[in-house]
N, CA and C atoms as a LAMMPS dump frame, in Angstrom:
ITEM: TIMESTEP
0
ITEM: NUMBER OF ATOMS
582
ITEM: BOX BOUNDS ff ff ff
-5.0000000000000000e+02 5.0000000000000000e+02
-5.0000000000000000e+02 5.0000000000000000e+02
-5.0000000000000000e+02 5.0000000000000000e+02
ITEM: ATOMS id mol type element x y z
1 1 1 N -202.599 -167.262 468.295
2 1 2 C -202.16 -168.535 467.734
3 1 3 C -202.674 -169.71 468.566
4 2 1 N -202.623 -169.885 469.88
5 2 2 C -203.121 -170.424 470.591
6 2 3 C -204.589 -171.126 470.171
7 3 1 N -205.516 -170.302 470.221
8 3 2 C -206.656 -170.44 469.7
9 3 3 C -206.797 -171.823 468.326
10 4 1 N -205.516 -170.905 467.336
11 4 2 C -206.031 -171.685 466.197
12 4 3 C -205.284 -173.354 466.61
13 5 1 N -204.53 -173.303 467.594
14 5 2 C -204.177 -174.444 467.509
15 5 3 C -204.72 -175.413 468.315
16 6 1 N -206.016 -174.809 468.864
17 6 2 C -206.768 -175.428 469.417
18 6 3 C -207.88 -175.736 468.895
19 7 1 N -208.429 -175.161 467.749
20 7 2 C -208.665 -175.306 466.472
21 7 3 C -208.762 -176.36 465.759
22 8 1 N -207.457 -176.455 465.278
23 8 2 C -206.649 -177.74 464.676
24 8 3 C -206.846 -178.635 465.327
25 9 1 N -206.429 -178.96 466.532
26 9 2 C -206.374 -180.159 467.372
27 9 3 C -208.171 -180.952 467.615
28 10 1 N -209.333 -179.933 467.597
29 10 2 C -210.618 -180.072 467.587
30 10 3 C -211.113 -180.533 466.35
31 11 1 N -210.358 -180.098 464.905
32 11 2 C -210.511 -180.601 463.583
33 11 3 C -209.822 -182.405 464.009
34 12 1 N -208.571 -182.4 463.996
35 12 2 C -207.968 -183.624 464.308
36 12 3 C -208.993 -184.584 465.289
37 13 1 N -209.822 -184.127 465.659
38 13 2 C -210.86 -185.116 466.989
39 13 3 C -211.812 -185.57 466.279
40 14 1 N -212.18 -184.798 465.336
41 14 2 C -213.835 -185.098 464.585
42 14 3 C -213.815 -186.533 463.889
43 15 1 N -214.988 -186.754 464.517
44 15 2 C -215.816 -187.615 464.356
45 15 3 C -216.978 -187.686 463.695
46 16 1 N -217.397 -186.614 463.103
47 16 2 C -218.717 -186.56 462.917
48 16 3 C -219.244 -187.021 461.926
49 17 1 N -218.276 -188.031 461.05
50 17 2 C -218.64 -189.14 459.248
51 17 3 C -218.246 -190.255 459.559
52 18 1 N -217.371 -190.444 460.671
53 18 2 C -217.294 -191.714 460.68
54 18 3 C -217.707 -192.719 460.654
55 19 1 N -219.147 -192.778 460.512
56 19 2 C -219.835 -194.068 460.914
57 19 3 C -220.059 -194.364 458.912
58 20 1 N -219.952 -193.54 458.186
59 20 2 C -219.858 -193.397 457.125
60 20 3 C -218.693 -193.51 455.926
61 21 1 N -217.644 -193.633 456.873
62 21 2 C -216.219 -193.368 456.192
63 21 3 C -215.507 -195.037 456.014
64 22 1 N -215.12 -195.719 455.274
65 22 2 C -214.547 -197.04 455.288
66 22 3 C -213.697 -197.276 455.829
67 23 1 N -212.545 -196.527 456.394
68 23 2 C -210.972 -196.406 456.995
69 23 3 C -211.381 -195.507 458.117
70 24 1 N -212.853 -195.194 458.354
71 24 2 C -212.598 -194.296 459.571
72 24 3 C -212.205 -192.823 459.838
73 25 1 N -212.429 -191.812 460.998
74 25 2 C -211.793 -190.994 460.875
75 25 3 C -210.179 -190.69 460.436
76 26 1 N -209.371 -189.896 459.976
77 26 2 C -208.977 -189.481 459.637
78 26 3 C -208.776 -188.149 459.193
79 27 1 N -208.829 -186.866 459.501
80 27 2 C -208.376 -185.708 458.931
81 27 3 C -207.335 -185.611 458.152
82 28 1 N -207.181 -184.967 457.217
83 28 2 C -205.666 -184.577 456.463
84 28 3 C -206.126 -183.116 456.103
85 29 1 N -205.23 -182.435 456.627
86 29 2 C -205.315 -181.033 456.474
87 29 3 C -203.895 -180.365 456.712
88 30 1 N -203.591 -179.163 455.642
89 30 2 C -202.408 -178.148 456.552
90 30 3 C -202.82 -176.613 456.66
91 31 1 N -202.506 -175.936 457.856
92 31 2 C -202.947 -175.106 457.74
93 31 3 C -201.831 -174.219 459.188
94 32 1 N -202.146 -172.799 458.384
95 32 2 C -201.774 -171.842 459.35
96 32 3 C -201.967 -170.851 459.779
97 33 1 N -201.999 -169.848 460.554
98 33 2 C -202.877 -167.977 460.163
99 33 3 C -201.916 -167.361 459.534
100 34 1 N -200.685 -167.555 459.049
101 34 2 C -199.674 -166.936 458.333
102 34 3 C -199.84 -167.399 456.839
103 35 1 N -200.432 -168.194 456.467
104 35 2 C -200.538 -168.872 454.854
105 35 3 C -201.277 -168.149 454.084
106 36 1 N -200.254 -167.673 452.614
107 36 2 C -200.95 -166.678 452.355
108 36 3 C -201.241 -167.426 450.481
109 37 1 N -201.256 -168.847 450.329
110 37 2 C -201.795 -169.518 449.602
111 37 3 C -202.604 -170.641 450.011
112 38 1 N -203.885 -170.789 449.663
113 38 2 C -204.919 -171.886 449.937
114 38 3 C -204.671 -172.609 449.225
115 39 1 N -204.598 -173.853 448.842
116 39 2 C -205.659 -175.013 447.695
117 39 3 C -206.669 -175.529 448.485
118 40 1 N -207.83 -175.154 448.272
119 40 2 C -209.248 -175.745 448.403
120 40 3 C -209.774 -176.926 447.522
121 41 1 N -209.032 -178.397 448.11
122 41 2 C -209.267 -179.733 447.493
123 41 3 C -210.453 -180.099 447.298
124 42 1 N -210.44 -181.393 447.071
125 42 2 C -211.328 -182.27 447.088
126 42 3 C -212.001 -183.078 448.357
127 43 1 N -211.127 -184.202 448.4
128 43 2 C -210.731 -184.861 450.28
129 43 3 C -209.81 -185.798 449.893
130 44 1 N -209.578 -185.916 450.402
131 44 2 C -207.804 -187.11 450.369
132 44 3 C -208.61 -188.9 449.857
133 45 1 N -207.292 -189.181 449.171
134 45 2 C -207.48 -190.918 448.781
135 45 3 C -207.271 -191.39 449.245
136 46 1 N -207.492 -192.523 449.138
137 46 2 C -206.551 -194.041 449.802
138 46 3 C -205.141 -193.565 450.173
139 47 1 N -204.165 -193.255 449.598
140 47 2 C -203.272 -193.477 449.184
141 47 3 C -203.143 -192.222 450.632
142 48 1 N -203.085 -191.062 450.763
143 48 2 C -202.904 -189.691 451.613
144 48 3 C -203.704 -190.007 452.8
145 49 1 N -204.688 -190.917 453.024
146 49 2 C -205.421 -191.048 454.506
147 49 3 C -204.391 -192.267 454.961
148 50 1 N -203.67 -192.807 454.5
149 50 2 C -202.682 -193.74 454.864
150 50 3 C -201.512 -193.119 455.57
151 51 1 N -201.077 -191.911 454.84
152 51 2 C -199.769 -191.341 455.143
153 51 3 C -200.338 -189.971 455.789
154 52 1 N -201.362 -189.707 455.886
155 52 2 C -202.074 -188.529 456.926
156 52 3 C -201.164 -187.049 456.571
157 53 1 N -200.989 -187.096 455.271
158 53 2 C -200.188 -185.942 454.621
159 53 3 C -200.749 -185.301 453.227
160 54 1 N -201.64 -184.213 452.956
161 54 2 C -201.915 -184.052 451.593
162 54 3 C -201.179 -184.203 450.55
163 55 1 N -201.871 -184.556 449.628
164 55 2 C -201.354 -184.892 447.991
165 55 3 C -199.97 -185.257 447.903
166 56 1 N -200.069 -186.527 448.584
167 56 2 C -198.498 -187.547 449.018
168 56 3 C -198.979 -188.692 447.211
169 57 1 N -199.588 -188.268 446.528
170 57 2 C -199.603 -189.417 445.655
171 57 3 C -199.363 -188.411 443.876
172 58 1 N -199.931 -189.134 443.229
173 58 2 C -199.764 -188.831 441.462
174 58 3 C -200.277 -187.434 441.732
175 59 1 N -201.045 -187.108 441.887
176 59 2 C -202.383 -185.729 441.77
177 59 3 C -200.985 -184.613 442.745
178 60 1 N -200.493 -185.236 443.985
179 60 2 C -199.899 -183.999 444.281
180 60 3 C -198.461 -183.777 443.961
181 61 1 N -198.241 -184.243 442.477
182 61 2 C -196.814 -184.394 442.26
183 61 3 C -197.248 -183.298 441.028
184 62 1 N -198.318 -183.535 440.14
185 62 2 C -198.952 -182.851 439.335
186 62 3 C -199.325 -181.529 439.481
187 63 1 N -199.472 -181.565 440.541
188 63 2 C -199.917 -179.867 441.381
189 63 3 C -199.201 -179.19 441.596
190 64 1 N -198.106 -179.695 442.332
191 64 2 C -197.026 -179.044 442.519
192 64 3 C -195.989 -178.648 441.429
193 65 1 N -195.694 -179.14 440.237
194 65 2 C -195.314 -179.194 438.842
195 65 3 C -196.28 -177.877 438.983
196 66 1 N -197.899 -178.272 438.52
197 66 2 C -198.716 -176.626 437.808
198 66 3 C -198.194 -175.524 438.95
199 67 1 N -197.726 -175.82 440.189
200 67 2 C -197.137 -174.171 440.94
201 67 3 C -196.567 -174.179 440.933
202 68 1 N -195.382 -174.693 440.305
203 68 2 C -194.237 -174.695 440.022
204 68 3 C -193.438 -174.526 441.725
205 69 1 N -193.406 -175.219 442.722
206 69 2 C -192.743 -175.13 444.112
207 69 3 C -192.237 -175.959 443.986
208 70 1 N -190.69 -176.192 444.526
209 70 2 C -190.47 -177.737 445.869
210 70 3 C -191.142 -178.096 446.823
211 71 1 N -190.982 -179.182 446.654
212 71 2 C -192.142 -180.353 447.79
213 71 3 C -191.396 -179.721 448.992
214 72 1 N -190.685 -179.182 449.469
215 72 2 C -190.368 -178.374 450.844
216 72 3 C -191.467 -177.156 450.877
217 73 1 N -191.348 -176.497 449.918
218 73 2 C -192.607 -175.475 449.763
219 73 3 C -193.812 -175.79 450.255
220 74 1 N -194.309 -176.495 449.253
221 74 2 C -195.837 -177.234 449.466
222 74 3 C -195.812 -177.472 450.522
223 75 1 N -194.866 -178.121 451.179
224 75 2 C -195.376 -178.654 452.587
225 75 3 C -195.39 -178.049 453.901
226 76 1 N -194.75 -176.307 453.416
227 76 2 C -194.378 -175.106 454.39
228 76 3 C -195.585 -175.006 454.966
229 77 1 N -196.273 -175.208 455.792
230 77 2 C -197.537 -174.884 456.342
231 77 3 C -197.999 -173.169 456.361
232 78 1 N -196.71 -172.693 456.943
233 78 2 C -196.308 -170.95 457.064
234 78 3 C -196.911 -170.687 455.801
235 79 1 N -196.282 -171.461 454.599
236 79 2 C -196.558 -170.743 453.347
237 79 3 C -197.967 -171.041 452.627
238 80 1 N -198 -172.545 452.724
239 80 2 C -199.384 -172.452 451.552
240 80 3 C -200.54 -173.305 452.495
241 81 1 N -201.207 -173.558 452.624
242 81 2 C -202.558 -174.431 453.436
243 81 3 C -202.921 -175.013 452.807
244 82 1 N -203.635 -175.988 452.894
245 82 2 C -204.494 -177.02 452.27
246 82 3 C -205.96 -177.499 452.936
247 83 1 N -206.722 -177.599 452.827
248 83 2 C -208.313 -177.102 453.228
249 83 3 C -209.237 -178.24 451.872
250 84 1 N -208.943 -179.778 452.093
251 84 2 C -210.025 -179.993 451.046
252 84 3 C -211.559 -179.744 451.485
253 85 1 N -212.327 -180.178 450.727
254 85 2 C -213.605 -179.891 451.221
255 85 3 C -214.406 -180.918 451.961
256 86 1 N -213.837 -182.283 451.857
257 86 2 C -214.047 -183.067 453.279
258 86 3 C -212.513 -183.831 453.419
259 87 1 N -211.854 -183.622 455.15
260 87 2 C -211.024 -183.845 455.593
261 87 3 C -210.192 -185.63 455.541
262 88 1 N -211.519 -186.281 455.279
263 88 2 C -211.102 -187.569 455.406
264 88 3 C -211.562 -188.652 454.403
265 89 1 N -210.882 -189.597 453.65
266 89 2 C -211.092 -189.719 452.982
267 89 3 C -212.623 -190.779 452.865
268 90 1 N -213.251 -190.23 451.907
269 90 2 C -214.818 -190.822 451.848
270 90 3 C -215.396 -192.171 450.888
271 91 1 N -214.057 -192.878 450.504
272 91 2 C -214.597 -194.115 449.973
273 91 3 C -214.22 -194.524 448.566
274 92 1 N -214.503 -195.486 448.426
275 92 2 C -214.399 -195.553 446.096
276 92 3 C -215.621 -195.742 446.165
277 93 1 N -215.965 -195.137 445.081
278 93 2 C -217.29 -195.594 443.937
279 93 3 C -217.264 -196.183 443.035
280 94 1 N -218.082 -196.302 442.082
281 94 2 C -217.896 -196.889 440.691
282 94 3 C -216.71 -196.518 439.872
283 95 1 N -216.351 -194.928 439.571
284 95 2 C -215.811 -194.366 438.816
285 95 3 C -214.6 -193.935 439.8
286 96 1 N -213.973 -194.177 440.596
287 96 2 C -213.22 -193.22 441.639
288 96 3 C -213.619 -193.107 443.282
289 97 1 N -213.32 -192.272 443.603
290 97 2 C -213.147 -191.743 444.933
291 97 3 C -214.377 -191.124 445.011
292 98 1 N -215.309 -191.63 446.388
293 98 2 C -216.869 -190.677 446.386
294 98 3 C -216.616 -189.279 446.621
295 99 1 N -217.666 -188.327 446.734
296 99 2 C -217.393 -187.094 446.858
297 99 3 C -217.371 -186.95 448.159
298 100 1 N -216.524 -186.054 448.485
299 100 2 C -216.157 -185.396 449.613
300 100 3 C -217.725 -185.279 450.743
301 101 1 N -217.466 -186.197 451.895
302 101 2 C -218.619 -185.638 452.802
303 101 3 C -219.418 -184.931 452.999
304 102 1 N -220.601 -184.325 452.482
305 102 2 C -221.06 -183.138 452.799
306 102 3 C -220.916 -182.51 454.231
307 103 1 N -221.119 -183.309 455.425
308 103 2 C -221.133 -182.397 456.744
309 103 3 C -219.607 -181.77 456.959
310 104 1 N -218.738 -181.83 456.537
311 104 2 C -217.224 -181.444 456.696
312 104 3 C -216.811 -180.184 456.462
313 105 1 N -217.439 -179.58 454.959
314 105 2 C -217.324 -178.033 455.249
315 105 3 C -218.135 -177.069 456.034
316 106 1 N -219.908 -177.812 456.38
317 106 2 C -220.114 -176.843 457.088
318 106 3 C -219.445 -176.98 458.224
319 107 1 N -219.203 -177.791 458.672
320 107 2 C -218.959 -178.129 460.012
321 107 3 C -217.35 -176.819 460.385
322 108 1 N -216.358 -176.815 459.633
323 108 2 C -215.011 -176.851 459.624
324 108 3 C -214.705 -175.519 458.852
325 109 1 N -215.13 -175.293 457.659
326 109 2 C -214.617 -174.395 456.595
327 109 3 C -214.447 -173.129 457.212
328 110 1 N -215.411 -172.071 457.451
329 110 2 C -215.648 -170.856 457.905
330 110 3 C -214.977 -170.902 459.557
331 111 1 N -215.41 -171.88 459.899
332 111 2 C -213.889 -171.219 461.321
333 111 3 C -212.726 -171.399 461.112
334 112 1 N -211.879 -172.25 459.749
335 112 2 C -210.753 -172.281 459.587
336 112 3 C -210.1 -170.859 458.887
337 113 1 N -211.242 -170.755 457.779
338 113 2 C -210.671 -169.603 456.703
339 113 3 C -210.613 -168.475 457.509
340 114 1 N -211.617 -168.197 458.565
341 114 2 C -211.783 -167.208 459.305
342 114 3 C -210.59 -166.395 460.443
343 115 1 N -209.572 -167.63 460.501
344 115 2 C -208.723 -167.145 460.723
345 115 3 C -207.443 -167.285 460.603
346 116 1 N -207.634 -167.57 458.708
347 116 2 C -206.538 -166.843 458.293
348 116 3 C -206.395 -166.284 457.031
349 117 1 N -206.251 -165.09 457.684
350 117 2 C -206.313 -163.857 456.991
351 117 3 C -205.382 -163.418 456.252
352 118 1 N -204.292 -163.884 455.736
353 118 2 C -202.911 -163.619 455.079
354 118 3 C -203.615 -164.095 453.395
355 119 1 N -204.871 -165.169 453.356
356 119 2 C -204.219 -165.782 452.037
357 119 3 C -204.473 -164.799 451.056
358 120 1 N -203.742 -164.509 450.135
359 120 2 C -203.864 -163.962 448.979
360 120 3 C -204.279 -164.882 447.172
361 121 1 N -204.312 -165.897 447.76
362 121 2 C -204.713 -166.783 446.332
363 121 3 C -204.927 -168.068 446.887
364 122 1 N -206.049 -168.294 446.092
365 122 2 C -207.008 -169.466 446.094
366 122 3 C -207.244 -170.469 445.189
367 123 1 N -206.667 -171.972 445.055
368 123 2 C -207.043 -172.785 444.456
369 123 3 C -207.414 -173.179 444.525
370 124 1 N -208.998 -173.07 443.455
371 124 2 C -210.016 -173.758 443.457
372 124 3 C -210.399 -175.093 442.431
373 125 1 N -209.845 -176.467 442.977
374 125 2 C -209.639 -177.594 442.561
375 125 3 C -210.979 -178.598 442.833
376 126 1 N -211.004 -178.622 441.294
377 126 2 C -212.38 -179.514 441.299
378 126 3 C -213.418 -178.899 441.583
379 127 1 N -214.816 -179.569 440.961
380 127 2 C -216.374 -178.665 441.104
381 127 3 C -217.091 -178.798 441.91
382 128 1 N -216.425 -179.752 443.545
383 128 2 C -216.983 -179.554 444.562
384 128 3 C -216.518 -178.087 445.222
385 129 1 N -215.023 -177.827 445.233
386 129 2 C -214.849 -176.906 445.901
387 129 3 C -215.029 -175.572 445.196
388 130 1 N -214.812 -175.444 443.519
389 130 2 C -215.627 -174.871 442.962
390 130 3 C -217.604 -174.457 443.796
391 131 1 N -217.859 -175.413 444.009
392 131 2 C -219.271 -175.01 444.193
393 131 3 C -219.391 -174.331 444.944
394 132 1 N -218.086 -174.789 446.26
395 132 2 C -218.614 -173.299 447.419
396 132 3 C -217.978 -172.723 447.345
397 133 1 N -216.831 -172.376 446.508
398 133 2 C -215.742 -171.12 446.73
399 133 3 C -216.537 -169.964 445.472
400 134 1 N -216.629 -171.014 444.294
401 134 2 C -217.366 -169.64 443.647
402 134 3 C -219.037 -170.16 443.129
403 135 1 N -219.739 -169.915 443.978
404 135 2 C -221.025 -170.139 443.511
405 135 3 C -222.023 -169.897 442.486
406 136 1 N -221.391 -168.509 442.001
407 136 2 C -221.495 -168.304 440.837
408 136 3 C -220.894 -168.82 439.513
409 137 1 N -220.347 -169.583 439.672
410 137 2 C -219.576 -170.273 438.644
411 137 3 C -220.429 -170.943 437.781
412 138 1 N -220.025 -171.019 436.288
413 138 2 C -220.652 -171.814 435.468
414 138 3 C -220.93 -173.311 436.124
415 139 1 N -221.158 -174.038 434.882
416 139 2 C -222.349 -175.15 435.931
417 139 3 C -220.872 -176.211 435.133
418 140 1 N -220.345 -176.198 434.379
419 140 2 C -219.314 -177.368 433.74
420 140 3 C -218.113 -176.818 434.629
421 141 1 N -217.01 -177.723 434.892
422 141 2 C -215.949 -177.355 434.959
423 141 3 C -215.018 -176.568 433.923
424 142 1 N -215.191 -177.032 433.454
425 142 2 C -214.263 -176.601 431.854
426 142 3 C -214.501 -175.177 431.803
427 143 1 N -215.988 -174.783 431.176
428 143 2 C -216.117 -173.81 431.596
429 143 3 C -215.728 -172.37 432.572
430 144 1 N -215.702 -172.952 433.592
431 144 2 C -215.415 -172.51 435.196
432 144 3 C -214.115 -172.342 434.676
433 145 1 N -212.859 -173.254 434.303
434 145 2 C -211.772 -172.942 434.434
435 145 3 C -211.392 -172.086 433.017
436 146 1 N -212.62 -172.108 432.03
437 146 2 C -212.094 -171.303 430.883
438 146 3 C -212.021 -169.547 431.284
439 147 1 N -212.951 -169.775 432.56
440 147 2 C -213.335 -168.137 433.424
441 147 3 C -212.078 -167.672 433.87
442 148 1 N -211.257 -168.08 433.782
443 148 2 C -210.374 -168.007 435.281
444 148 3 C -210.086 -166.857 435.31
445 149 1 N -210.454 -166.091 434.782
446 149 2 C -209.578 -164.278 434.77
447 149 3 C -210.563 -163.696 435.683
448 150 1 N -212.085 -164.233 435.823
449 150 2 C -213.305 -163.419 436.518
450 150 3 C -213.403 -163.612 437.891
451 151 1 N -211.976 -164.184 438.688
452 151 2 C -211.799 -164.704 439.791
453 151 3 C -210.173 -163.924 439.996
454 152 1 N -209.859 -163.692 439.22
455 152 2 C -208.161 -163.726 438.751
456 152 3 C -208.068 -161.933 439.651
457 153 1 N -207.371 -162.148 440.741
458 153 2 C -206.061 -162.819 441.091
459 153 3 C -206.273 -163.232 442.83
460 154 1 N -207.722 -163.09 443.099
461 154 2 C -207.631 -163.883 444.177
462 154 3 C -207.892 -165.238 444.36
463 155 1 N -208.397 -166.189 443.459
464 155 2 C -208.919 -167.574 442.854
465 155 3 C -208.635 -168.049 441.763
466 156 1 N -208.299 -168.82 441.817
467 156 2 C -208.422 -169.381 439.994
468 156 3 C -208.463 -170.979 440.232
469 157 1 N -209.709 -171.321 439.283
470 157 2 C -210.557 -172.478 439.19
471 157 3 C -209.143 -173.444 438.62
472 158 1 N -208.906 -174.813 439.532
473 158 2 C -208.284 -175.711 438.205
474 158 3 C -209.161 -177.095 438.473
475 159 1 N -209.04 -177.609 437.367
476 159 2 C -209.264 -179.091 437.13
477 159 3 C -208.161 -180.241 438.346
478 160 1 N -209.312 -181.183 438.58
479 160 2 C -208.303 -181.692 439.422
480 160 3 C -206.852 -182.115 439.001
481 161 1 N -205.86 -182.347 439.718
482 161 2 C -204.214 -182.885 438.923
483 161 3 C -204.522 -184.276 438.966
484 162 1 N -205.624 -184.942 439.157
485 162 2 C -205.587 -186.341 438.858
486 162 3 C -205.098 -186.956 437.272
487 163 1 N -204.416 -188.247 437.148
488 163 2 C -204.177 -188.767 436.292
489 163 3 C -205.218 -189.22 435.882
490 164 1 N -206.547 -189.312 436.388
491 164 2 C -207.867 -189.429 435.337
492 164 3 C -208.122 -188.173 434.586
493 165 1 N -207.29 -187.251 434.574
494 165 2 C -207.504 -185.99 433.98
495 165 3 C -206.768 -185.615 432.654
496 166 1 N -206.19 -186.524 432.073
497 166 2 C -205.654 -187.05 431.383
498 166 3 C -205.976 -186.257 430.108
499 167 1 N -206.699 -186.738 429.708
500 167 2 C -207.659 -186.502 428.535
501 167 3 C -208.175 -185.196 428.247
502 168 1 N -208.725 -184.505 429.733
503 168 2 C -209.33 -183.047 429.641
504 168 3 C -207.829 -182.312 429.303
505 169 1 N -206.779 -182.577 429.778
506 169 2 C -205.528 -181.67 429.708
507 169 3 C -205.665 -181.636 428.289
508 170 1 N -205.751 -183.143 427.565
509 170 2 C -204.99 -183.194 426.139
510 170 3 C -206.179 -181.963 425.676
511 171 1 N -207.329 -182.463 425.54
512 171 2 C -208.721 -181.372 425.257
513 171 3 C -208.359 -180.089 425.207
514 172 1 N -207.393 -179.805 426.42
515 172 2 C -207.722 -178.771 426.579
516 172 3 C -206.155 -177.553 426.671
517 173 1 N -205.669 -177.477 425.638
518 173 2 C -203.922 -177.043 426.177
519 173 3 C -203.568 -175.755 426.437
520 174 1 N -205.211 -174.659 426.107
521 174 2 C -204.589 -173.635 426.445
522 174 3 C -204.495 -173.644 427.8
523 175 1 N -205.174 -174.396 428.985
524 175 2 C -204.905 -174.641 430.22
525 175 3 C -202.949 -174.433 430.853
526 176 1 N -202.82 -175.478 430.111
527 176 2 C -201.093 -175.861 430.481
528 176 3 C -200.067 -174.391 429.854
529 177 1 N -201.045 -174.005 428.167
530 177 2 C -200.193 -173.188 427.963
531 177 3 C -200.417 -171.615 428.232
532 178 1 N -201.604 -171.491 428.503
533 178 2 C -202.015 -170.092 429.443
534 178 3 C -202.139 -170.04 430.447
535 179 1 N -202.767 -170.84 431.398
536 179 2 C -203.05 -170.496 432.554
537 179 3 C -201.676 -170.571 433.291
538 180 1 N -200.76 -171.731 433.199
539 180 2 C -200.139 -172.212 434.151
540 180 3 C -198.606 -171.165 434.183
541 181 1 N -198.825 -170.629 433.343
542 181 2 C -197.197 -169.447 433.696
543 181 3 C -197.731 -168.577 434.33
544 182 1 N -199.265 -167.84 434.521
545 182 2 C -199.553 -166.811 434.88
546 182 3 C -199.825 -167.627 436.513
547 183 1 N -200.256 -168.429 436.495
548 183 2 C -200.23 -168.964 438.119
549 183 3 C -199.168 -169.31 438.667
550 184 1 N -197.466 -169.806 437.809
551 184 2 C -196.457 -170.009 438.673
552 184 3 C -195.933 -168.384 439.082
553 185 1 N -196.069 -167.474 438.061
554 185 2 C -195.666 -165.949 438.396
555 185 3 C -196.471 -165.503 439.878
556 186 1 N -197.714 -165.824 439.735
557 186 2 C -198.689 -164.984 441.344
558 186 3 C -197.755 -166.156 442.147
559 187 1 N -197.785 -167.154 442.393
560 187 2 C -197.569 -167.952 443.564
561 187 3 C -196.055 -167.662 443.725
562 188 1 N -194.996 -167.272 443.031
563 188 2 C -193.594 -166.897 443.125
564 188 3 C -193.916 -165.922 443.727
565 189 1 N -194.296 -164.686 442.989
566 189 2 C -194.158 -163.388 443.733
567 189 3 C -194.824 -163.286 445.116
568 190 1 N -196.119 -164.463 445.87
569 190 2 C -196.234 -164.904 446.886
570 190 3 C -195.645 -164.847 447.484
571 191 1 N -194.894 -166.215 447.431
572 191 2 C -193.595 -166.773 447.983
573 191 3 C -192.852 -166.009 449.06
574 192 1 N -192.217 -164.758 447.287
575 192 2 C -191.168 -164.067 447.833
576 192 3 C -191.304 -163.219 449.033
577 193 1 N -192.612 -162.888 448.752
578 193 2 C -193.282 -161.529 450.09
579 193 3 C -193.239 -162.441 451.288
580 194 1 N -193.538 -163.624 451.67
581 194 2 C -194.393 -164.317 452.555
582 194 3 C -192.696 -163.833 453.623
């Protein structure tokens, strides 16, 4: 344990986008070697590099609703982790929030996941982290998440919980009305083991 929390504290130091980042370093991450649920994000907003706590805004009220947990849950470190794919938040663009840093997962990803070995399920949120969790994945999101059984039951692809997502939900309902009971059942029976 030691190790990883020396780890952590070396994630918490990085520097290595800052000269790139508008607010500066910042990490937001949770993590533990006992967590035996991932969500593999995006990178944090405005709104979560402020309060240095994942999905403290709309998107993680939404998320937590699709896993059906209490916000005590979510925030169990023991229980679930959080790992976006760049740690700090990377800016607005035209349309939103830029994409996640590229140097952040190589830098970070594989020595975090590496040691921890408990998780049993993987949320794979959005088609950045899509890209490196399943590389084989179709090239649309939609797609990707219409797969979800070809990942199922160690991954399953979702669309981000952003309220710009609005529209794809309405598009799309077997999402809400298939996927999302079979993902609050794995993450319960999680839970209960953890």
């Amino acid at each position: 344990m030691t190790s990883f929390i020396d780890l952590l504290a070396e994630v918490h130091r990085c520097t290595l986008c800052n000269a790139h980042l508008p607010l500066g370093s910042r990490p937001v991450l949770q993590a533990h070697p006992q967590a035996r649920i991932l969500i593999a994000a995006q990178a944090p907003g405005r709104k979560v590099h402020e309060t240095g706590i994942p999905f403290t805004d709309a998107s993680g009220e939404r998320l937590r609703t699709w896993m059906g947990v209490a916000t005590e849950t979510f925030y169990d470190r023991k229980r679930i982790a959080i790992l976006p794919m760049g740690f700090c938040y990377p800016g607005t663009g035209k349309s939103g929030d830029l994409p996640p840093r590229s140097e952040c997962a190589p830098a970070w990803r594989e020595r975090l996941l590496s040691e921890m070995q408990q998780i049993r399920l993987t949320l794979v949120i959005g088609s950045y982290a899509q890209a490196w969790h399943l590389p084989e994945a179709p090239s649309s999101l939609t797609a990707t998440v219409r797969a979800w059984q070809r990942w199922w039951p160690e991954m399953l692809p979702l669309p981000h919980p952003s309220p710009r997502n609005n529209l794809w939900l309405r598009r799309n309902p077997w999402f809400e009305q298939e996927m999302l009971p079979v993902l609050q059942k794995r993450i319960a029976d999680l839970l209960d083991k953890a």
